[in-house]
KOLVEX-386058 format. One record per residue (C-alpha): x, y, z. Coordinates in Angstrom, 2 decimals, decimal comma. Last residue first. Layout:
<recs>
<rec east="X" north="Y" up="Z"/>
...
</recs>
This chain:
<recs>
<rec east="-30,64" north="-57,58" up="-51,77"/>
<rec east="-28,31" north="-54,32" up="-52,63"/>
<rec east="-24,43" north="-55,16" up="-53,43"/>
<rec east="-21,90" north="-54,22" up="-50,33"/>
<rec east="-19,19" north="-51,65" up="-51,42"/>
<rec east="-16,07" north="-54,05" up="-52,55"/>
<rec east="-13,24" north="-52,60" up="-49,75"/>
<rec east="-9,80" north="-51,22" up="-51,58"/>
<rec east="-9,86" north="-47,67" up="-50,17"/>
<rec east="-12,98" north="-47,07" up="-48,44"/>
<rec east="-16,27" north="-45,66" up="-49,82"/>
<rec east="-16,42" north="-41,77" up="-49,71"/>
<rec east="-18,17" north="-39,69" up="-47,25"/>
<rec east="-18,81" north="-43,00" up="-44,84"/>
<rec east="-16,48" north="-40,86" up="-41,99"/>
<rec east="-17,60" north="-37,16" up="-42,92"/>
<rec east="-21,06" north="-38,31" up="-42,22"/>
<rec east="-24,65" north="-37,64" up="-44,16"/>
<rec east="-27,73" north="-38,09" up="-42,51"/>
<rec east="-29,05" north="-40,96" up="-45,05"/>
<rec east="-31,04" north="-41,38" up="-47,93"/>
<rec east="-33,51" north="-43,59" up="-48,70"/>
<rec east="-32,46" north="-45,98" up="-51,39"/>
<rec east="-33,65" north="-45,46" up="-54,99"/>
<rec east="-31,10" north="-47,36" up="-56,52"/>
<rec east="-29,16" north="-44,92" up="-59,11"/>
<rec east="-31,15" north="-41,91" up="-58,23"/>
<rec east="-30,40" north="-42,28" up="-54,12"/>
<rec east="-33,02" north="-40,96" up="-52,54"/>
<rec east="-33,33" north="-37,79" up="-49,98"/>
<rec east="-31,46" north="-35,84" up="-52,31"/>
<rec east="-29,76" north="-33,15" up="-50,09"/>
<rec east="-26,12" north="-34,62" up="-50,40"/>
<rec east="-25,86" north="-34,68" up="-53,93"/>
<rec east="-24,92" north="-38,06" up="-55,43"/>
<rec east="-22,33" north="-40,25" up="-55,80"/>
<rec east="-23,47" north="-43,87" up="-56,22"/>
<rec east="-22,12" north="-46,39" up="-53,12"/>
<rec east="-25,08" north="-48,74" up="-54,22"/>
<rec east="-26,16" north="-48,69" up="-50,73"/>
<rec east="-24,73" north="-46,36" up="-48,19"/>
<rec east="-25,35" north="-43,47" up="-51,54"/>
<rec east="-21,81" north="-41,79" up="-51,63"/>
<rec east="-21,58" north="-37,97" up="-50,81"/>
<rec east="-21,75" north="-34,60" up="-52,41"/>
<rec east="-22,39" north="-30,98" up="-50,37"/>
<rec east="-21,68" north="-31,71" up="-47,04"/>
<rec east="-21,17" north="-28,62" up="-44,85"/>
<rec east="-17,09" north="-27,74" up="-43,87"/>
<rec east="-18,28" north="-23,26" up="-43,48"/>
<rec east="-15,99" north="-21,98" up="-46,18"/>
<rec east="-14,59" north="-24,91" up="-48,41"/>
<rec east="-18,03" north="-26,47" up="-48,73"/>
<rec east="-17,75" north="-30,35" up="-49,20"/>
<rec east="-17,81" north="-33,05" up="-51,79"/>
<rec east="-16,09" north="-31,00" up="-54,79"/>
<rec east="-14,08" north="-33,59" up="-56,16"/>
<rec east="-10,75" north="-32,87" up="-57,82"/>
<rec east="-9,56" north="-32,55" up="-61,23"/>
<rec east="-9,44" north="-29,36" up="-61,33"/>
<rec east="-10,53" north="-27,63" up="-58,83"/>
<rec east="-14,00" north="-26,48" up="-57,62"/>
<rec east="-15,26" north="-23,70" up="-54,99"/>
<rec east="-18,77" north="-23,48" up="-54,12"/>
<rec east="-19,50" north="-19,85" up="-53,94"/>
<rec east="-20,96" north="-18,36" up="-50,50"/>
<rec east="-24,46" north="-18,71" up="-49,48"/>
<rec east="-23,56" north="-20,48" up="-46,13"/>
<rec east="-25,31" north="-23,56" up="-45,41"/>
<rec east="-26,77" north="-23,75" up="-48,92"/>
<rec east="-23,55" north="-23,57" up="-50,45"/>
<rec east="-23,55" north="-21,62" up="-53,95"/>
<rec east="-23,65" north="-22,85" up="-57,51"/>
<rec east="-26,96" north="-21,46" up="-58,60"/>
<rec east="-28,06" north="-24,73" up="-59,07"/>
<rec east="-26,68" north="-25,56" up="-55,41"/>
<rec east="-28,61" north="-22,95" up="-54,18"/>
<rec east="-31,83" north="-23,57" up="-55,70"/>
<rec east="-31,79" north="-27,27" up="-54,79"/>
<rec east="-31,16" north="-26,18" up="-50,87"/>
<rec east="-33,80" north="-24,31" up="-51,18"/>
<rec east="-36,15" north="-27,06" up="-52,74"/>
<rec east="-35,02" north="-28,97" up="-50,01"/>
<rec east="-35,68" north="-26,76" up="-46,85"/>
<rec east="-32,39" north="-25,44" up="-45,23"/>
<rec east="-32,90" north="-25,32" up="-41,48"/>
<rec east="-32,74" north="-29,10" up="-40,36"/>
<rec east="-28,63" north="-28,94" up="-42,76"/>
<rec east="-27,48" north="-26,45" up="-40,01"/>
<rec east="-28,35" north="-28,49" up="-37,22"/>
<rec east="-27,03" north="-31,52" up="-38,48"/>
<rec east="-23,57" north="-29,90" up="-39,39"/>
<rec east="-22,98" north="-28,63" up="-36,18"/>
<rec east="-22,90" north="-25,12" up="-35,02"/>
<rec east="-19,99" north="-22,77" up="-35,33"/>
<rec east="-21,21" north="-22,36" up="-38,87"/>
<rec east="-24,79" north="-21,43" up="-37,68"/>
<rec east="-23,73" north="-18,84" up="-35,04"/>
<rec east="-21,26" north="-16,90" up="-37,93"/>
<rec east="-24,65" north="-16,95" up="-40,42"/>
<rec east="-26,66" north="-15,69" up="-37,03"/>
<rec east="-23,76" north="-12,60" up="-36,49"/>
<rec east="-24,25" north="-11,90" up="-40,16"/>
<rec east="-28,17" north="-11,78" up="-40,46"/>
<rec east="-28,20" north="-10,25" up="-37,04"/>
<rec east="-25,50" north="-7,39" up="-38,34"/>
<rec east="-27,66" north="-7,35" up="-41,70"/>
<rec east="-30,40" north="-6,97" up="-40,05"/>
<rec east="-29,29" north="-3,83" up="-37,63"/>
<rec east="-28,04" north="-2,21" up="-40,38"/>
<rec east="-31,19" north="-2,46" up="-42,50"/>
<rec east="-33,42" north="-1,17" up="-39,78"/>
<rec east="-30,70" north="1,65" up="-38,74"/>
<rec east="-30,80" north="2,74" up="-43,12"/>
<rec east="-34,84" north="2,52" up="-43,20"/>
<rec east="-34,98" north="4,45" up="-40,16"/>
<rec east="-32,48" north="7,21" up="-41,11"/>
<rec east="-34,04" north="6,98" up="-44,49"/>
<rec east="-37,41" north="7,80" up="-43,15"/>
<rec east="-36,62" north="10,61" up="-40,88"/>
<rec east="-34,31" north="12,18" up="-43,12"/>
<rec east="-37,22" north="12,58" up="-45,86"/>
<rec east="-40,13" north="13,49" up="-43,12"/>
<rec east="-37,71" north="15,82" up="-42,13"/>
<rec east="-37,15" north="16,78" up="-45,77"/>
<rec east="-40,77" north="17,61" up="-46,59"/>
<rec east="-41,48" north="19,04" up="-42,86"/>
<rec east="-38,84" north="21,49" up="-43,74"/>
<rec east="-39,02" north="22,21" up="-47,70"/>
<rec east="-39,89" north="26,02" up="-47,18"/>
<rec east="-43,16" north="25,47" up="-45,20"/>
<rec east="-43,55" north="22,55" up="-48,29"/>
<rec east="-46,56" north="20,64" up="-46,80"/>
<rec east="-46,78" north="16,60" up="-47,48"/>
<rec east="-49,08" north="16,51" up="-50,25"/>
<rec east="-47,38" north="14,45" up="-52,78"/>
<rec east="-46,29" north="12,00" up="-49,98"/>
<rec east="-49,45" north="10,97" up="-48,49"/>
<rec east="-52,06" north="9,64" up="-51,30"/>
<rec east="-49,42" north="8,86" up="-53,55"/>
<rec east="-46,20" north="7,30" up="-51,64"/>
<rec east="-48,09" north="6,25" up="-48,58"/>
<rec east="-51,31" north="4,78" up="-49,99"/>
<rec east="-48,58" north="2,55" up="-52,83"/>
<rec east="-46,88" north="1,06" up="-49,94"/>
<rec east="-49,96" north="0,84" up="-47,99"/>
<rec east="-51,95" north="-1,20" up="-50,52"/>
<rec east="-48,64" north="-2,95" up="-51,71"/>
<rec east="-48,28" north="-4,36" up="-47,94"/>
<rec east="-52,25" north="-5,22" up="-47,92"/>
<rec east="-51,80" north="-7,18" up="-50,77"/>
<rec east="-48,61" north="-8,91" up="-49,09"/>
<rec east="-50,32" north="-9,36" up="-46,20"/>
<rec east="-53,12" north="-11,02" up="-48,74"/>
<rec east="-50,11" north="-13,50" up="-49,95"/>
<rec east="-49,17" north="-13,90" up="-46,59"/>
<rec east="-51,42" north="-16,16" up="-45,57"/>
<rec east="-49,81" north="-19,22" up="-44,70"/>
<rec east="-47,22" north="-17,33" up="-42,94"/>
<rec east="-44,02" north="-16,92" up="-43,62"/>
<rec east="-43,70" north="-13,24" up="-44,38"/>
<rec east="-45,71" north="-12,96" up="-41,35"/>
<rec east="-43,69" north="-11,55" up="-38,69"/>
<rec east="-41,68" north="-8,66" up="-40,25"/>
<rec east="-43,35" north="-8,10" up="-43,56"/>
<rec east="-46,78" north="-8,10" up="-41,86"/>
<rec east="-45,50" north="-5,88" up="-39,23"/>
<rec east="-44,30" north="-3,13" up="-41,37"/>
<rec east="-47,81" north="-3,55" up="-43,08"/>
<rec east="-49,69" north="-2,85" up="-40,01"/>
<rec east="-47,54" north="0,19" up="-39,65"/>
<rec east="-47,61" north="1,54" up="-43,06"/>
<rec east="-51,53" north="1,09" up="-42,88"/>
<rec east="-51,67" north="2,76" up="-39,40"/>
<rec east="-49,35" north="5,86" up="-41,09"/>
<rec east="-51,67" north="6,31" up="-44,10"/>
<rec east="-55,14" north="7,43" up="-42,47"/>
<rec east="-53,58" north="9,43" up="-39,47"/>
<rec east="-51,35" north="10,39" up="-41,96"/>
<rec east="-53,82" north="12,00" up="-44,44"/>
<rec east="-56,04" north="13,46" up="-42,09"/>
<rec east="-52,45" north="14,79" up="-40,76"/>
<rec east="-51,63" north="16,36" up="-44,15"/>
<rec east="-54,99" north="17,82" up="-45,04"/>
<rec east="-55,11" north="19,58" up="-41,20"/>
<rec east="-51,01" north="20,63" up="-41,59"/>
<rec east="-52,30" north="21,89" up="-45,06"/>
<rec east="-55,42" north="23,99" up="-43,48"/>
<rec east="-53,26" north="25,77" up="-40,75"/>
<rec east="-50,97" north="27,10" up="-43,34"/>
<rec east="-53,46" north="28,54" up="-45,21"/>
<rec east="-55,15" north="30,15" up="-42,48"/>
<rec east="-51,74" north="31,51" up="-42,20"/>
<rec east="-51,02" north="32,14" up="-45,53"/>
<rec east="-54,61" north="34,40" up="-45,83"/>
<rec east="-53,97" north="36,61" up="-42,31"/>
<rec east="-51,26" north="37,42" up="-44,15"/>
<rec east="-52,96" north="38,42" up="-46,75"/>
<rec east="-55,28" north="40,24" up="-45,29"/>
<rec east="-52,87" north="43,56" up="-45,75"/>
<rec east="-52,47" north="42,66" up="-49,10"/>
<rec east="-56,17" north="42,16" up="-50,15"/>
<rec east="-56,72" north="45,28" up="-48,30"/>
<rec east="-54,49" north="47,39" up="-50,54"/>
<rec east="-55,49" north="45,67" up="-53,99"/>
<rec east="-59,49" north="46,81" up="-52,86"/>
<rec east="-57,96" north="50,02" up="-51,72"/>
<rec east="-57,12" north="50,28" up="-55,33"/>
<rec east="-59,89" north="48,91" up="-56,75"/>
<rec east="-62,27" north="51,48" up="-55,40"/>
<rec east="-59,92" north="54,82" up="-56,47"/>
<rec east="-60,51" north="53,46" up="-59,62"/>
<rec east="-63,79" north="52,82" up="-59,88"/>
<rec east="-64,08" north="56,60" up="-58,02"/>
<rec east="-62,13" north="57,62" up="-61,40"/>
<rec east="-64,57" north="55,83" up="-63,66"/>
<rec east="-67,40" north="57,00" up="-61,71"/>
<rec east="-65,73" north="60,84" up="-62,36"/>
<rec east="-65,41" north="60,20" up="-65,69"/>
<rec east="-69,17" north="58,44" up="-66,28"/>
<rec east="-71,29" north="61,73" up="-66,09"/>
<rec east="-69,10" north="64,24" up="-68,24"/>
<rec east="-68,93" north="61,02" up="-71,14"/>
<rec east="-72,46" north="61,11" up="-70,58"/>
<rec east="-73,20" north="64,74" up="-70,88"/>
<rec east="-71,00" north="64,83" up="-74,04"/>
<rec east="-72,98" north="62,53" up="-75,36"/>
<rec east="-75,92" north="64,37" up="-74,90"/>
<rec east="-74,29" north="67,40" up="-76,16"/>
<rec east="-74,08" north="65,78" up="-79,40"/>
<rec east="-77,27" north="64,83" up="-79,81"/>
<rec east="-77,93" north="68,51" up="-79,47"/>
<rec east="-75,16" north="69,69" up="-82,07"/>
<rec east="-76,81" north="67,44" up="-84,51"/>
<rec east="-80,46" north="68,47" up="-83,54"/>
<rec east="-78,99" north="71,96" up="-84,08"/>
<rec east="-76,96" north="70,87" up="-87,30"/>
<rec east="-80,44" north="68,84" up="-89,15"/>
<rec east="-82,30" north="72,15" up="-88,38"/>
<rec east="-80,14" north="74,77" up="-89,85"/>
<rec east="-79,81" north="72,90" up="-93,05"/>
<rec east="-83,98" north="72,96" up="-92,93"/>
<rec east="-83,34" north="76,23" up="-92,44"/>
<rec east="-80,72" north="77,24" up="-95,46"/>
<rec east="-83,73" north="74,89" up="-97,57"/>
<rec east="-86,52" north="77,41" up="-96,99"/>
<rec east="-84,31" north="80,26" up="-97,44"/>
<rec east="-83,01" north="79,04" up="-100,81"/>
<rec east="-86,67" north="77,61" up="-101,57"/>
<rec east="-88,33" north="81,78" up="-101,22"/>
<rec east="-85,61" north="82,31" up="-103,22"/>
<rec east="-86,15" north="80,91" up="-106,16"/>
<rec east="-88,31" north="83,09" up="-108,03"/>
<rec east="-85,54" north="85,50" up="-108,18"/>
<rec east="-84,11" north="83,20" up="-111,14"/>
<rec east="-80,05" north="83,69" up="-111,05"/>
<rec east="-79,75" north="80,46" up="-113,37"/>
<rec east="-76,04" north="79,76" up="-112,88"/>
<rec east="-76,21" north="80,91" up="-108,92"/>
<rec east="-79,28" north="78,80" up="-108,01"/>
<rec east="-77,84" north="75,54" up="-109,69"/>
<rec east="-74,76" north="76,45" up="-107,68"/>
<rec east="-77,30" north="76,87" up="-104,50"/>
<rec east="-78,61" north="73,36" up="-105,29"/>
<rec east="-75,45" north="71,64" up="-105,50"/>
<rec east="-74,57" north="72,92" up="-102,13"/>
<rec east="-77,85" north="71,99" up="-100,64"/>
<rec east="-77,51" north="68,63" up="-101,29"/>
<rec east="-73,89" north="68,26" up="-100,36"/>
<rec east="-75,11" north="70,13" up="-96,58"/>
<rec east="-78,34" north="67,82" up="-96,25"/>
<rec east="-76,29" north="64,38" up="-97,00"/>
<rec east="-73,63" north="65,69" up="-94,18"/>
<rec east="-76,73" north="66,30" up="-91,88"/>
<rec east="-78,29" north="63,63" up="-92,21"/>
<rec east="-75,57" north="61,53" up="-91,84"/>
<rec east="-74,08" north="63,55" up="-89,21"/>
<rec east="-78,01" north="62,81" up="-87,29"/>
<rec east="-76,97" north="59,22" up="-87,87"/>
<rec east="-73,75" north="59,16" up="-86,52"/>
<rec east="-76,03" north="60,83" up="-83,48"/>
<rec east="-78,49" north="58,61" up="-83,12"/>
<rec east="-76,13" north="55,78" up="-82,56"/>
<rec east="-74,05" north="58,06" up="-80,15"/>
<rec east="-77,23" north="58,88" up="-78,25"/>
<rec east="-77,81" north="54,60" up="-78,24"/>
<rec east="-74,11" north="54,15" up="-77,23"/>
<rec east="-74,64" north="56,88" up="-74,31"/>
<rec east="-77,50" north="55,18" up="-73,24"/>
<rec east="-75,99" north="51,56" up="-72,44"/>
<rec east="-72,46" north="53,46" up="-71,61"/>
<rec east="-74,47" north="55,12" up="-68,99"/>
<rec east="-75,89" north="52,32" up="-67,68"/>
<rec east="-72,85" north="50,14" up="-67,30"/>
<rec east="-70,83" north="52,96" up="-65,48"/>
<rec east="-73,34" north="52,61" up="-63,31"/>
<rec east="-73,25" north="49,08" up="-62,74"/>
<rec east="-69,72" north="49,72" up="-62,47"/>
<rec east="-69,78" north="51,54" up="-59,53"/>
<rec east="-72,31" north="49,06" up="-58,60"/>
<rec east="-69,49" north="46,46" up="-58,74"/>
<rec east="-67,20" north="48,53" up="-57,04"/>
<rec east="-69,31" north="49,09" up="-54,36"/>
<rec east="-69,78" north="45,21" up="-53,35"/>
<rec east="-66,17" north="44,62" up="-54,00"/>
<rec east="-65,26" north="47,53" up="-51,79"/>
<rec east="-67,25" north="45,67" up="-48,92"/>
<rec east="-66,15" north="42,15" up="-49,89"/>
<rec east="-62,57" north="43,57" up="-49,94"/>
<rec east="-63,71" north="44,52" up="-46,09"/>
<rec east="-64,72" north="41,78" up="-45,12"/>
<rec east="-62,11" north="39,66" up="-46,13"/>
<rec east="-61,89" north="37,28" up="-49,11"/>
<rec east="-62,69" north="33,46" up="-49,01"/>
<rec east="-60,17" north="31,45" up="-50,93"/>
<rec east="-58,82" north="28,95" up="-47,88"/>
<rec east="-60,39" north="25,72" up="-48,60"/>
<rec east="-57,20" north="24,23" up="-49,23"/>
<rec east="-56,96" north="25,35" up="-52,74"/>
<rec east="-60,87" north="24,70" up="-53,44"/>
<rec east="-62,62" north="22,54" up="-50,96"/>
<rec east="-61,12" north="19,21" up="-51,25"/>
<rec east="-59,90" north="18,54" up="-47,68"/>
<rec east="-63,06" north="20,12" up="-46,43"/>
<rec east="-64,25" north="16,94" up="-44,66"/>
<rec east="-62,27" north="13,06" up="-45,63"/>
<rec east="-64,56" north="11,72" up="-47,85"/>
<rec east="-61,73" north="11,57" up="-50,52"/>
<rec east="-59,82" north="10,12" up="-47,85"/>
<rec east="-62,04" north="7,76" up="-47,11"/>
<rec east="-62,90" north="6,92" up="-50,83"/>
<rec east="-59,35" north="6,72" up="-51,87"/>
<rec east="-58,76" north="4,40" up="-48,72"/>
<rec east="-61,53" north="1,90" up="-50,05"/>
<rec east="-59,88" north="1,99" up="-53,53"/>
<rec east="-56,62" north="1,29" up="-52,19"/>
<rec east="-57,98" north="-1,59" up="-50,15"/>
<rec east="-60,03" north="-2,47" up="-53,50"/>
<rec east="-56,72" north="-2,71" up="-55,40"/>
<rec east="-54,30" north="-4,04" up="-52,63"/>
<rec east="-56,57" north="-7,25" up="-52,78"/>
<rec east="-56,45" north="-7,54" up="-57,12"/>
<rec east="-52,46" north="-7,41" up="-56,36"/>
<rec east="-52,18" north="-10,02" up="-53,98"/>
<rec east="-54,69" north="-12,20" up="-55,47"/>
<rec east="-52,65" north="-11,86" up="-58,77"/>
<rec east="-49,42" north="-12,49" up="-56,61"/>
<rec east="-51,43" north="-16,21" up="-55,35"/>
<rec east="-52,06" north="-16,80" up="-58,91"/>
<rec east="-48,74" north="-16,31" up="-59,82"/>
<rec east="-47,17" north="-18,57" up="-57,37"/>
<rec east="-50,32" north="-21,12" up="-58,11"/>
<rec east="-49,02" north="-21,34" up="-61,60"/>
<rec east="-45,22" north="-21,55" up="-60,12"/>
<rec east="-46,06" north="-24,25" up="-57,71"/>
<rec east="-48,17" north="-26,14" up="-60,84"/>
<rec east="-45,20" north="-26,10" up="-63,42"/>
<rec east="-42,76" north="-27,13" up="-60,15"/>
<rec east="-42,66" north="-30,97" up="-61,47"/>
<rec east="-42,12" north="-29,64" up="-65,03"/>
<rec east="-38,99" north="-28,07" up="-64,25"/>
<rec east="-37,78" north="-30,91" up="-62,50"/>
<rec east="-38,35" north="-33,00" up="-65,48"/>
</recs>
């Protein structure tokens, strides 16, 4: 029955943490957007890829080094085209005349050699324009050498100024994470501290479920949009920032739980009444469920055969006797459930009915 009483709390519980949740979305989504807004922070690697001026200068000569180089290669591969073919040719030529001369040598006709000289020239011809073609590539392999070497010679002061701007590179580097990283706080560390306060003052409030948005909003800000890009500079600013949160978080819990246990010693010197005006009903219903005082959260203790009526640890009511029908009941119902009478600020003296006295019968 109970449970069915609290079906609409727990709908509107849910509800109200689906509000929560749906808020810290676009209040994430809106930070993303800053952030990503943010200038320079996503240029490249940091922003810091530019070379110096003088690897562009060697870059610039390099690459018409190797525009150079290009050329040639471009002309040499059409001489060297020409010339497999002129081998061809000439290869074709030489097996031709060959079988011609033996056909010469087994007829031994005079009138053939006017066509033996003709064709030992033609031979002739095909290995000069062979040898000439290749010459020309000869040339070119002559020509591109020495731009190969000065290629070379290029890169390597190229590799040489790279490292000696190096350097120059980390710091500039270095100067561009500590810029990314406080953009980043000066984004993240007012949500953290706007949601700190939330959770201290208005956890109560009427409104917290969208301080409770804006709590996940900043909780989940901090740990992605912050945290993974919190600069290494060998691990110190990563573990400060580590110490310095855990030594906060551990002095922040330490101090509560001293209040927390100096108040729970306060409230158990104080009298019952007092005690009982701070515990709402449905916590005190919770509690005793769960089998603990509601005054102070330890275990109600039971023996056999033996009623339980009163906390062992801090003397707070737990059971007592309806002033009507003399029913017990649990101390926190505010009507009896065997008459239905009003209940009453319970007493140690009218706890239990006297020995031997009739309780009084309702009108």
């Amino acid at each position: 029955m109970l449970k069915a009483a609290r079906a609409p709390e727990k709908a509107y519980a849910i509800v109200l943490w689906l509000v929560s949740v749906v808020f810290a979305g676009f209040i994430i989504g809106l930070g993303n957007l800053v952030i990503g807004d943010l200038p320079q922070v996503g240029a490249g690697e940091y922003g810091v890829t530019a070379p110096s001026a003088a690897e562009q200068r060697l870059g610039r000569e390099i690459a018409q080094v190797s525009e150079r180089i290009g050329q040639i290669d471009d002309r040499r591969a059409i001489v060297q085209l020409q010339l497999d073919q002129a081998r061809k040719a000439s290869q074709t030529g030489t097996e031709t005349f060959q079988a011609w001369i033996a056909t010469r040598t087994a007829t031994t006709n005079p009138a053939q050699d006017p066509e033996v000289v003709a064709r030992t020239r033609q031979l002739e011809a095909l290995k000069a324009g062979e040898r000439t073609l290749q010459g020309q590539v000869n040339a070119f392999d002559n020509e591109r050498l020495p731009l190969e070497q000065q290629r070379s010679e290029l890169q390597g002061a190229q590799a040489r100024a790279a490292q000696a701007a190096e350097p120059a590179r980390e710091r500039a580097r270095f100067w561009q994470e500590l810029r990314v990283f406080l953009l980043r706080l000066a984004v993240t560390l007012p949500m953290l501290a706007v949601g700190t306060w939330l959770v201290a003052r208005k956890r109560k409030s009427d409104y917290w479920p969208l301080g409770r948005g804006f709590v996940l909003a900043a909780v989940f800000v901090f740990f992605v949009e912050l945290v993974p890009y919190l600069p290494s500079y060998g691990g110190y600013v990563r573990y400060g920032v580590g110490i310095l949160l855990t030594f906060a978080a551990g002095v922040f819990l330490i101090k509560n739980m001293r209040r927390y246990l100096e108040s729970r010693q306060k409230s158990e010197a104080q009298a019952e009444a007092e005690r009982r005006a701070r515990v709402s009903h449905d916590e005190a219903f919770r509690k005793m469920a769960a089998r603990q005082c509601p005054g102070c959260d330890r275990p109600i203790a039971t023996m056999e055969g033996a009623e339980t009526n009163f906390c062992v640890h801090c003397g707070m009511t737990l059971f007592d006797h309806c002033p009507s029908c003399h029913s017990r009941k649990m101390a926190f119902f505010r009507f009896c459930m065997a008459c239905g009478t009003p209940a009453q600020a319970p007493a140690r003296a009218n706890a239990t009915p006297p020995q031997g006295e009739i309780p009084p019968q309702p009108a």
